[in-house]
MIZA-943473 format. One record per residue (C-alpha): x, y, z; residue number from 1. Coordinates in nm, 2 decimals, always signed. Layout:
<lodrens>
      c1      c2      c3    k
       X       Y       Z  NUM
...
</lodrens>
This chain:
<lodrens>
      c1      c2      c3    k
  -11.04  -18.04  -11.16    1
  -10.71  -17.79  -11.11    2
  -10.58  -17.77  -10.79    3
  -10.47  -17.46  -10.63    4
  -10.08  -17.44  -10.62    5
  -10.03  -17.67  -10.89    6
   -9.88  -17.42  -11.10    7
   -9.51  -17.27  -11.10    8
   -9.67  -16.92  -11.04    9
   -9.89  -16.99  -10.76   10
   -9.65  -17.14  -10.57   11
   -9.32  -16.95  -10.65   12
   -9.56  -16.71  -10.52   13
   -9.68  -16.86  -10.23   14
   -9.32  -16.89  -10.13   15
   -9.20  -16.61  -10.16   16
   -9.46  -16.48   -9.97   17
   -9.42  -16.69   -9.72   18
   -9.05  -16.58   -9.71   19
   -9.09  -16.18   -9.71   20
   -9.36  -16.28   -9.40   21
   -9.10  -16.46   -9.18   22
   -8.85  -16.23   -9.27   23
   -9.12  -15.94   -9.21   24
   -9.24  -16.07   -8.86   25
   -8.87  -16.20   -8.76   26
   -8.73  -15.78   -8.84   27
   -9.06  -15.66   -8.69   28
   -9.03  -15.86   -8.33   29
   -8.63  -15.72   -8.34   30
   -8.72  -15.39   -8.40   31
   -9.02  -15.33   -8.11   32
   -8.78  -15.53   -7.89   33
   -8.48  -15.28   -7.96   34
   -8.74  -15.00   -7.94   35
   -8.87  -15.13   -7.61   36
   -8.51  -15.17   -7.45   37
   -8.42  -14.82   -7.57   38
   -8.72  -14.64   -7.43   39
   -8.64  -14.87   -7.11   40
   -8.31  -14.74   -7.09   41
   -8.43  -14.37   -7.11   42
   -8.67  -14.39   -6.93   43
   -8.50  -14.56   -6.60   44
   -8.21  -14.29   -6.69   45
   -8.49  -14.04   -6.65   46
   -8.60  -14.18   -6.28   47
   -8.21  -14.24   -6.19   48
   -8.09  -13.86   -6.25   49
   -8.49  -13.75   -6.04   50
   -8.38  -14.01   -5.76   51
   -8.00  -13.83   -5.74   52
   -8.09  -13.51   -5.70   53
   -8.30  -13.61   -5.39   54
   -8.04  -13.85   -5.28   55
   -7.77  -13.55   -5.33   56
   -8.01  -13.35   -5.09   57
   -8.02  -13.60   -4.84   58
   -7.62  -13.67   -4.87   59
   -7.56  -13.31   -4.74   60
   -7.70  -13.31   -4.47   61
   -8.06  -13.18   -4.56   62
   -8.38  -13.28   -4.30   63
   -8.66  -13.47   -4.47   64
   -8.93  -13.18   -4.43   65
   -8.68  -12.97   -4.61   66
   -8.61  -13.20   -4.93   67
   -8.68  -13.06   -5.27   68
   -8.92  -13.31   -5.47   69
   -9.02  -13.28   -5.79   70
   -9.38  -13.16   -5.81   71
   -9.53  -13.27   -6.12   72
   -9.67  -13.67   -6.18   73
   -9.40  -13.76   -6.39   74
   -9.12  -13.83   -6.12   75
   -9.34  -13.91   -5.84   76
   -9.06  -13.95   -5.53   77
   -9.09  -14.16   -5.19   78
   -8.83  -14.14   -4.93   79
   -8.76  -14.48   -4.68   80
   -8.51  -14.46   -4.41   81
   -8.35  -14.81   -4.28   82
   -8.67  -14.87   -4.06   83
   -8.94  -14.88   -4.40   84
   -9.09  -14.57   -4.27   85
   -9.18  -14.33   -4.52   86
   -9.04  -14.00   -4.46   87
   -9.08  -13.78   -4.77   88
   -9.37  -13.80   -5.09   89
   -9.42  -13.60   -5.34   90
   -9.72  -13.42   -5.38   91
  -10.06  -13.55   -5.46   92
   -9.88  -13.92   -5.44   93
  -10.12  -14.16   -5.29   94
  -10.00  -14.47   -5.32   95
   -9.70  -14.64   -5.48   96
   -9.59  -15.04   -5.57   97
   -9.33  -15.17   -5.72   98
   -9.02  -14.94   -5.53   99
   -8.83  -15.25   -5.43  100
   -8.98  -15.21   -5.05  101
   -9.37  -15.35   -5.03  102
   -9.65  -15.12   -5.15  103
   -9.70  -14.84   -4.94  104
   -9.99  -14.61   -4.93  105
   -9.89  -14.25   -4.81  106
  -10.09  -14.00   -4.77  107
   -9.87  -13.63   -4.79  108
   -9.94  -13.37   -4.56  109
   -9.90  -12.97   -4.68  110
   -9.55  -13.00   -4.62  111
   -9.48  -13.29   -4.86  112
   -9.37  -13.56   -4.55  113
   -9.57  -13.81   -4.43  114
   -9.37  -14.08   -4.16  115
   -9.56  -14.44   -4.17  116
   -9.45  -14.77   -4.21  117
   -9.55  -14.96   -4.56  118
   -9.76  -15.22   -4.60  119
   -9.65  -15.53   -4.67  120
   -9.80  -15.66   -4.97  121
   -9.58  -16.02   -5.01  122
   -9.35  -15.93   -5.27  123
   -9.00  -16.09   -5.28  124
   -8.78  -15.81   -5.31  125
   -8.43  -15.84   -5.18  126
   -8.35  -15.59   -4.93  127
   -7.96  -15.61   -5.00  128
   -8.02  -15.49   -5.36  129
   -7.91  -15.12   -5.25  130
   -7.60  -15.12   -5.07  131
   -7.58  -14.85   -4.79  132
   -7.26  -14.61   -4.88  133
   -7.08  -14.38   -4.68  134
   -7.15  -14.09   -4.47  135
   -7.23  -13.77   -4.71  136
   -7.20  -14.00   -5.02  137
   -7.44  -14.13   -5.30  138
   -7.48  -14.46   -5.38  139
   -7.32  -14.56   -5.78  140
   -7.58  -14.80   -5.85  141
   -7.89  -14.72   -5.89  142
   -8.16  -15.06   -5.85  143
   -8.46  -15.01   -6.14  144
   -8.81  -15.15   -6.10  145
   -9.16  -15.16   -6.30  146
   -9.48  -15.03   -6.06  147
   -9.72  -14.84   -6.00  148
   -9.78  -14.52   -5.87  149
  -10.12  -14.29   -5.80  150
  -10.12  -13.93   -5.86  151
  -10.41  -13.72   -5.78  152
  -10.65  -14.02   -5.83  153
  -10.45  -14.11   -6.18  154
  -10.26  -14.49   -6.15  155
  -10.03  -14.54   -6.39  156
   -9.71  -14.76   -6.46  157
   -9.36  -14.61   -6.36  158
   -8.99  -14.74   -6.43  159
   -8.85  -14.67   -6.03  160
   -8.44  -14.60   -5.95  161
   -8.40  -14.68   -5.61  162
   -8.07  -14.47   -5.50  163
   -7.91  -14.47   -5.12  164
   -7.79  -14.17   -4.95  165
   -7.64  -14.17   -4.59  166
   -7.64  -13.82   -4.47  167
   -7.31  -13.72   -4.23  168
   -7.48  -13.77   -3.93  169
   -7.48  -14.18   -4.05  170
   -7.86  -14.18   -4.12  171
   -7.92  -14.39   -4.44  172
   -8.22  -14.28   -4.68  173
   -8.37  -14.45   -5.02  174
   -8.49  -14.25   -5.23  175
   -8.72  -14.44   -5.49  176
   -8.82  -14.20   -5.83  177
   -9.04  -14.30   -6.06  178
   -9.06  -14.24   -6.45  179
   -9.40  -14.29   -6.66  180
   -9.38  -14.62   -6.89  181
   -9.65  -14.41   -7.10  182
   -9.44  -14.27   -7.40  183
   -9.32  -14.59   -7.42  184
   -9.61  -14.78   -7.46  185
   -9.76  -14.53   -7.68  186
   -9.44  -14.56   -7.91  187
   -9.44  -14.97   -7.94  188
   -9.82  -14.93   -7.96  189
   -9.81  -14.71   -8.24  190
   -9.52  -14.93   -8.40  191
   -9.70  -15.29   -8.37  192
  -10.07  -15.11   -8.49  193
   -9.86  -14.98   -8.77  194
   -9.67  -15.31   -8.84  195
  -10.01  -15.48   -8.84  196
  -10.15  -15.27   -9.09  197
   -9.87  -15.22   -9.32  198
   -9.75  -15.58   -9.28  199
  -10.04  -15.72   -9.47  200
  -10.04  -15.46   -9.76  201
   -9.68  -15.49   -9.81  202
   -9.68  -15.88   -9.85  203
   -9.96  -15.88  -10.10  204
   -9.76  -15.59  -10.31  205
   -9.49  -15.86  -10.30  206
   -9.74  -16.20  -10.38  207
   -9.90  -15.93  -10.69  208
   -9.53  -15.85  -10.79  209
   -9.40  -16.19  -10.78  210
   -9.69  -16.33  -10.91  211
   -9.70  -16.07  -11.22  212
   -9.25  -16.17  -11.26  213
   -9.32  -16.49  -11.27  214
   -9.58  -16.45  -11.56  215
   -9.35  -16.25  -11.74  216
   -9.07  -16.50  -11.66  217
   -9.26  -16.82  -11.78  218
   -9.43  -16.66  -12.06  219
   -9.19  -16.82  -12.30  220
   -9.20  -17.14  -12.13  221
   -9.58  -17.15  -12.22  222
   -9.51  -17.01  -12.57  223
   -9.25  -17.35  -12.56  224
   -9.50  -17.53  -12.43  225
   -9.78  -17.41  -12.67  226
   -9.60  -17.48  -12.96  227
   -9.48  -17.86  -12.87  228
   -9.82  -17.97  -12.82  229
   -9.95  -17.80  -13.12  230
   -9.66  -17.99  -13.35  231
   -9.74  -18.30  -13.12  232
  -10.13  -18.25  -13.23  233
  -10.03  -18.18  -13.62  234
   -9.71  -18.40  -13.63  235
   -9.56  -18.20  -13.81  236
   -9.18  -18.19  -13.75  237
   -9.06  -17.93  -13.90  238
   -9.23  -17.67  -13.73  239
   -8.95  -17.50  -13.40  240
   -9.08  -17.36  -13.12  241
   -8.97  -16.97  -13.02  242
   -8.65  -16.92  -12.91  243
   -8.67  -16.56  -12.72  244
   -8.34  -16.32  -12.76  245
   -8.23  -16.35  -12.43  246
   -7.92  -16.55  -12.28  247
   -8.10  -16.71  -11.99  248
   -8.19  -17.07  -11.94  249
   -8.56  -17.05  -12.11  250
   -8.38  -16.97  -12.44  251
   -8.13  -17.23  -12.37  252
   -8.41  -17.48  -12.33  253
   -8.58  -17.35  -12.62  254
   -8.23  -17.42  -12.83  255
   -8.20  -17.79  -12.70  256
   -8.59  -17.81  -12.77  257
   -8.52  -17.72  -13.14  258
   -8.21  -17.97  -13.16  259
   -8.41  -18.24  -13.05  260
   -8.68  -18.15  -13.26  261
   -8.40  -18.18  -13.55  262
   -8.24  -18.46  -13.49  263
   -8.63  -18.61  -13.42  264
   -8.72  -18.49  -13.77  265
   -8.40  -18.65  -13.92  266
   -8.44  -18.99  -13.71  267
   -8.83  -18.98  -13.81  268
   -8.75  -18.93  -14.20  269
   -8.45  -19.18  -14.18  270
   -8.73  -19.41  -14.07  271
   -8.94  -19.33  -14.33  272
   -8.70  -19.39  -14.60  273
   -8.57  -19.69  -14.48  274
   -8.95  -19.86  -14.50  275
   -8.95  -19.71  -14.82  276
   -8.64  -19.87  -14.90  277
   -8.70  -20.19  -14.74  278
   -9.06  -20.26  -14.88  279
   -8.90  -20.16  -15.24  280
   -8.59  -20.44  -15.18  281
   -8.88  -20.71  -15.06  282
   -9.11  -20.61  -15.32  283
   -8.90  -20.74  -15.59  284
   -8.71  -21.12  -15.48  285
   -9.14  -21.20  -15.31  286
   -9.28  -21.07  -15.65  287
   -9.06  -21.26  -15.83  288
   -9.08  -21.62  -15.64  289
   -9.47  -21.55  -15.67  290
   -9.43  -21.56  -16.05  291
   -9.27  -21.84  -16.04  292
   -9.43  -22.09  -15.80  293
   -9.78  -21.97  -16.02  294
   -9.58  -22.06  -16.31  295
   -9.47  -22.42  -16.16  296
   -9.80  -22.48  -15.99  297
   -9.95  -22.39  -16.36  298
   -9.66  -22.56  -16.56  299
   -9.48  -22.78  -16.37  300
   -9.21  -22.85  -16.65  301
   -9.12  -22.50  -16.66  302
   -8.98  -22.47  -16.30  303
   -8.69  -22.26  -16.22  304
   -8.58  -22.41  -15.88  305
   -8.19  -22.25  -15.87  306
   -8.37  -21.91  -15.93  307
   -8.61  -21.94  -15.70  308
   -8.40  -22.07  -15.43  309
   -8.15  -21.76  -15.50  310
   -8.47  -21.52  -15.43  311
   -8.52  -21.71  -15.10  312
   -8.18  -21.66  -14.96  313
   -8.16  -21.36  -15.07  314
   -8.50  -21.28  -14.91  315
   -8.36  -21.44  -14.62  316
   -8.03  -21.22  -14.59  317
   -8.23  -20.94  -14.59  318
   -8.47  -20.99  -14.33  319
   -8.12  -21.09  -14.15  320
   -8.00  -20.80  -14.26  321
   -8.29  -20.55  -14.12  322
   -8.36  -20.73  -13.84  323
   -7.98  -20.65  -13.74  324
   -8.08  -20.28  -13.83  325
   -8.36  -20.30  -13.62  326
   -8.17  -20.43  -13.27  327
   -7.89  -20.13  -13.36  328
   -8.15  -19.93  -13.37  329
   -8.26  -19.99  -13.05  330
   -7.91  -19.94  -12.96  331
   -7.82  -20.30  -12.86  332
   -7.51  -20.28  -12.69  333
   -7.29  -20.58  -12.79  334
   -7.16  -20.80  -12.55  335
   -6.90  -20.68  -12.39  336
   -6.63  -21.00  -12.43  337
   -6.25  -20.97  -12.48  338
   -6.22  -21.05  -12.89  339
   -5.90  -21.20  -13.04  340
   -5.95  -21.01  -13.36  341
   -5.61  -21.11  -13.53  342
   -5.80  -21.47  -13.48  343
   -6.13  -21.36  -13.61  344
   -5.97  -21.21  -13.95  345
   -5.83  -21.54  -13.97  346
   -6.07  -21.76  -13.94  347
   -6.34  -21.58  -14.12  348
   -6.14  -21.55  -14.45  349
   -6.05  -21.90  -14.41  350
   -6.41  -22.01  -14.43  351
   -6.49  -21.80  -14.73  352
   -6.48  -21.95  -15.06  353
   -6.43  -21.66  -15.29  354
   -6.35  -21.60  -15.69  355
   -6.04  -21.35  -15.53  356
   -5.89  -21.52  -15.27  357
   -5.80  -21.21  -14.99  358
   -5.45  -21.16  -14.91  359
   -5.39  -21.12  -14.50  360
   -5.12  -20.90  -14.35  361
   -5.17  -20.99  -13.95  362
   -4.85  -20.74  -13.75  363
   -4.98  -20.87  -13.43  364
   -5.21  -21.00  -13.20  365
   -5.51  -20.75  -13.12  366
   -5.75  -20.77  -12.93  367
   -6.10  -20.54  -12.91  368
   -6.40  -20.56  -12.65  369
   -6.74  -20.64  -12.82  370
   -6.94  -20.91  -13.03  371
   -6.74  -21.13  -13.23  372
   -7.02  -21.23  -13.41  373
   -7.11  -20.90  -13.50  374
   -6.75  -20.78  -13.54  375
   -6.73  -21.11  -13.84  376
   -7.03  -20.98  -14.00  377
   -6.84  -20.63  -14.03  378
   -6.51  -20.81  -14.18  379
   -6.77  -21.04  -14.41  380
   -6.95  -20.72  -14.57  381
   -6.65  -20.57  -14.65  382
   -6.50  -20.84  -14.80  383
   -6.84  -20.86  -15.02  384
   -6.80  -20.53  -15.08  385
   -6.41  -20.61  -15.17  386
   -6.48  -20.94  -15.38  387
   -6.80  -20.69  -15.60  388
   -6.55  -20.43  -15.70  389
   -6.17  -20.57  -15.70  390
   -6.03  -20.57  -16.04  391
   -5.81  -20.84  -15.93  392
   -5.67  -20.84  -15.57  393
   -5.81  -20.83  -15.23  394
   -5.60  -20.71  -14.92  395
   -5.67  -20.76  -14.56  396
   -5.44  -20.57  -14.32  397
   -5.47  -20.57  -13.90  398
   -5.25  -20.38  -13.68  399
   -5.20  -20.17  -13.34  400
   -5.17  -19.82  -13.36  401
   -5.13  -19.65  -12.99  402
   -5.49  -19.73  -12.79  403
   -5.64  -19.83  -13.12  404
   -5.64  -20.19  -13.35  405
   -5.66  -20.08  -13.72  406
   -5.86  -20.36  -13.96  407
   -5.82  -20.22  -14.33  408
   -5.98  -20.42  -14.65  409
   -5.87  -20.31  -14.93  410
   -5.90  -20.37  -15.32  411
   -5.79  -20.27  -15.64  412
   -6.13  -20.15  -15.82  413
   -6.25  -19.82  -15.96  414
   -6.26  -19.66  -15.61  415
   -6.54  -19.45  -15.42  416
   -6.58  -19.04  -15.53  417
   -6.50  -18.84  -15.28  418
   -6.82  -18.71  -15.30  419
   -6.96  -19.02  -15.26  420
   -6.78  -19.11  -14.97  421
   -7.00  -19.02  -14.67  422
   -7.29  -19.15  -14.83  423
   -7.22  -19.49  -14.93  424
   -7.27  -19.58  -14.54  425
   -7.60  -19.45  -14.56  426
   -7.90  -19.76  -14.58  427
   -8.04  -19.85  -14.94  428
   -7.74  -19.64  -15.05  429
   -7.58  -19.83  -15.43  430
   -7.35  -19.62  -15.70  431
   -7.42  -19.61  -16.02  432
   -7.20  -19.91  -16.12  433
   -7.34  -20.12  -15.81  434
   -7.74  -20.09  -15.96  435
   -7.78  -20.43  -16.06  436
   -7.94  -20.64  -15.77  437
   -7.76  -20.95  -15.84  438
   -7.44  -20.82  -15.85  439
   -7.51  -20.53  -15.56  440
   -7.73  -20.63  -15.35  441
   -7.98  -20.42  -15.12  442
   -7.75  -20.18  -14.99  443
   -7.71  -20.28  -14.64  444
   -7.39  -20.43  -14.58  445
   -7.16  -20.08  -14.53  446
   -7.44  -19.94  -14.32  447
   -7.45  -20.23  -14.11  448
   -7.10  -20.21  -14.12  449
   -7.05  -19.84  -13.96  450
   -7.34  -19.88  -13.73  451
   -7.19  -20.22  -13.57  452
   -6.84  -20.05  -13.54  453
   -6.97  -19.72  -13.39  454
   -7.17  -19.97  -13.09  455
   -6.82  -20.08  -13.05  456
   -6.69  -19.73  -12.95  457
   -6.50  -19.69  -13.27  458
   -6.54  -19.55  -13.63  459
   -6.50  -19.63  -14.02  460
   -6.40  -19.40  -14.30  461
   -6.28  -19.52  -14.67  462
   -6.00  -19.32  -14.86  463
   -5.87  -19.42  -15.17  464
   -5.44  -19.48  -15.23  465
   -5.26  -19.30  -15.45  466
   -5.21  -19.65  -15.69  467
   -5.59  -19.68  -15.69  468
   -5.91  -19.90  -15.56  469
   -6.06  -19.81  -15.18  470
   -5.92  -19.90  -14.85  471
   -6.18  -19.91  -14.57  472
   -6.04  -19.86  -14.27  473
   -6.17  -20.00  -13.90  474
   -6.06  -19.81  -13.59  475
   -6.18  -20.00  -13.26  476
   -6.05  -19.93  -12.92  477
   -5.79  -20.21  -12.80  478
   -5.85  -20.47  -12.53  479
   -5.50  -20.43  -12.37  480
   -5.42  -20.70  -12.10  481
</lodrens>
């Protein structure tokens, strides 16, 4: 069964999403809380400048039955001397909390004054919080509060500025005005109620348009991945999958996808042709030591023993020979020993017993990281491939050139074609005058040859000297002490 959110769409989705909401809520709490603070600040500015203008009064002098108060509910005023006693109200106030006293109930009388002591309700207020100023002067600091305040049978929740005044006779007054909290709820309530609606339809515009990008982004990564499984299904190799016009990574993927499937192709037909090959070289040496052990075990007399020991060891070198082909091909590193190779040229044209004895030109010692058996079989085909085609010398060169030893066998034959040069490394690969299977073999020995040198980090190349015949050179990187 497919899980939810297993695919890149759903979840690049899903998290983005996710991101926009954080990001959403995170903005939306900053901006009600900056609201909020703003509307604070106006609205205890609003209470401060209503308190000031009845502590101004009471500065100069003016009695408490005279004071001017504000007569509408939205800067309900209460006047305290030093004693708690409430001497002034505004009108219709009937009660009042949160002024930085106790609650107080008042009840006004025609003239706007009512004297009483507040009730002590428990709060913790600090009494010191107003500092008393100087005769006929206005306190600079105004002391804010949240409460509550009932006008004309209506409670409702007031910012309070508590401002001192001491009049000139020395008598100090606070006068506590209050400011509604009502715009300012109604402005973060219609804020959050809109944040909450628009919060939802906003993040699933971005889930639809993400979701809808990322389609449009991955559509030619399914076309990619479309294509692979339908080659995969047909094996068929030489089908490419799209490569879209753009310059972005999907088309770089879809280049690197169409290289592999090249070099897949080329590795898959190598393959092919060299079992081809192969089953065509065994075909011939097991066909013909069949005829002959069905013509001994039928005529015993008529036995060819040297021939068909020759077909055995020749069958025998080239199982050798593909079974070497078959460990490169599974890119056997050799062994990574130090290799006296001025040593190894010795000894292994010592050992040989050939018609054309090579000559050796050794400059130095030289020494190469790798297999030495593998590194002899290299020397040994190419002196095979020397000894088939020399006209009537054999050379053998080794020398250091900068980070690189140099073997070079050479001989004084027809030479390779240009043409011909690449392709003579290739497996199963004989010229024209190299057809004959006794004298030139399956094939092998150059391929084997390049593939064992190239394992050793270095390279082979023939070139042919201006008096005639082929050189092949050996380039391996030297083991320095």
């Amino acid at each position: 069964m497919r899980r939810p959110f297993r695919s890149v769409r759903a979840r690049t989705s899903l998290f983005a999403t996710a991101v926009v909401a954080v990001a959403l809520v995170a903005a939306g709490v900053a901006v009600v809380l900056a609201l909020r603070s703003n509307l604070t600040s106006q609205t205890d500015l609003q209470a401060e400048v209503a308190a000031r203008q009845v502590a101004s009064q009471l500065a100069t002098g003016t009695p408490y039955g005279r004071l001017k108060l504000p007569d509408h509910e939205d800067n309900p005023v209460q006047v305290v001397d030093d004693n708690e006693v409430v001497r002034a109200v505004s009108e219709d106030l009937r009660a009042i909390t949160g002024t930085g006293t106790r609650t107080t109930k008042v009840t006004p009388s025609p003239t706007g004054t009512t004297p009483g002591r507040s009730d002590d309700d428990g709060d913790d207020h600090d009494e010191d919080d107003v500092k008393p100023p100087a005769r006929g002067k206005v306190s600079g600091k105004a002391h804010h509060s949240t409460g509550t305040a009932t006008v004309d049978d209506d409670t409702a929740d007031y910012r309070f500025a508590a401002v001192a005044a001491t009049s000139p006779a020395g008598e100090t007054a606070t006068v506590y005005a209050g400011a509604p909290l009502a715009t300012q709820y109604d402005a973060v309530g219609t804020v959050v109620r809109s944040m909450l609606i628009g919060l939802p339809l906003l993040l699933a515009v971005v889930a639809g348009v993400t979701w809808l990008v990322t389609r449009r982004a991955l559509r030619p990564v399914e076309a990619i991945r479309g294509e692979l499984s339908a080659i995969t299904g047909a094996g068929d190799l030489t089908r490419r999958v799209p490569q879209p016009a753009s310059h972005d990574e999907v088309a770089r993927l879809a280049a690197t996808t169409n290289e592999t499937l090249a070099a897949l192709e080329a590795s898959v037909e190598q393959q092919r042709r060299f079992v081809a090959d192969a089953s065509h070289e065994l075909r011939s040496p097991i066909a013909s030591l069949r005829t002959q052990l069905e013509v001994a075990a039928a005529h015993p007399e008529l036995l060819d023993l040297d021939g068909a020991v020759a077909d055995t060891v020749r069958l025998q070198h080239l199982a050798a020979d593909l079974l070497l082909l078959a460990r490169l091909d599974a890119e056997e590193q050799p062994q990574g020993t130090s290799v006296a190779l001025d040593d190894l040229v010795r000894e292994e044209v010592a050992r040989r017993t050939d018609a054309l004895p090579a000559d050796v030109r050794i400059a130095g010692p030289a020494r190469v990281r790798g297999s030495s058996r593998q590194l002899a079989r290299v020397l040994g085909n190419l002196l095979d491939n020397a000894q088939r085609h020399a006209a009537g010398t054999v050379f053998v060169a080794l020398r250091t050139e900068g980070a690189d030893a140099v073997l070079e066998v050479a001989d004084d034959g027809p030479g390779v074609p240009s043409a011909e040069r690449e392709r003579i490394f290739e497996r199963f690969v004989r010229l024209d005058d190299a057809r004959s299977r006794d004298d030139g073999g399956a094939g092998l020995g150059l391929a084997i040859a390049r593939d064992v040198v190239r394992r050793h980090g270095g390279d082979i190349a023939v070139r042919q000297p201006p008096g005639g015949g082929a050189v092949f050179q050996v380039r391996l990187p030297a083991d320095f002490p």
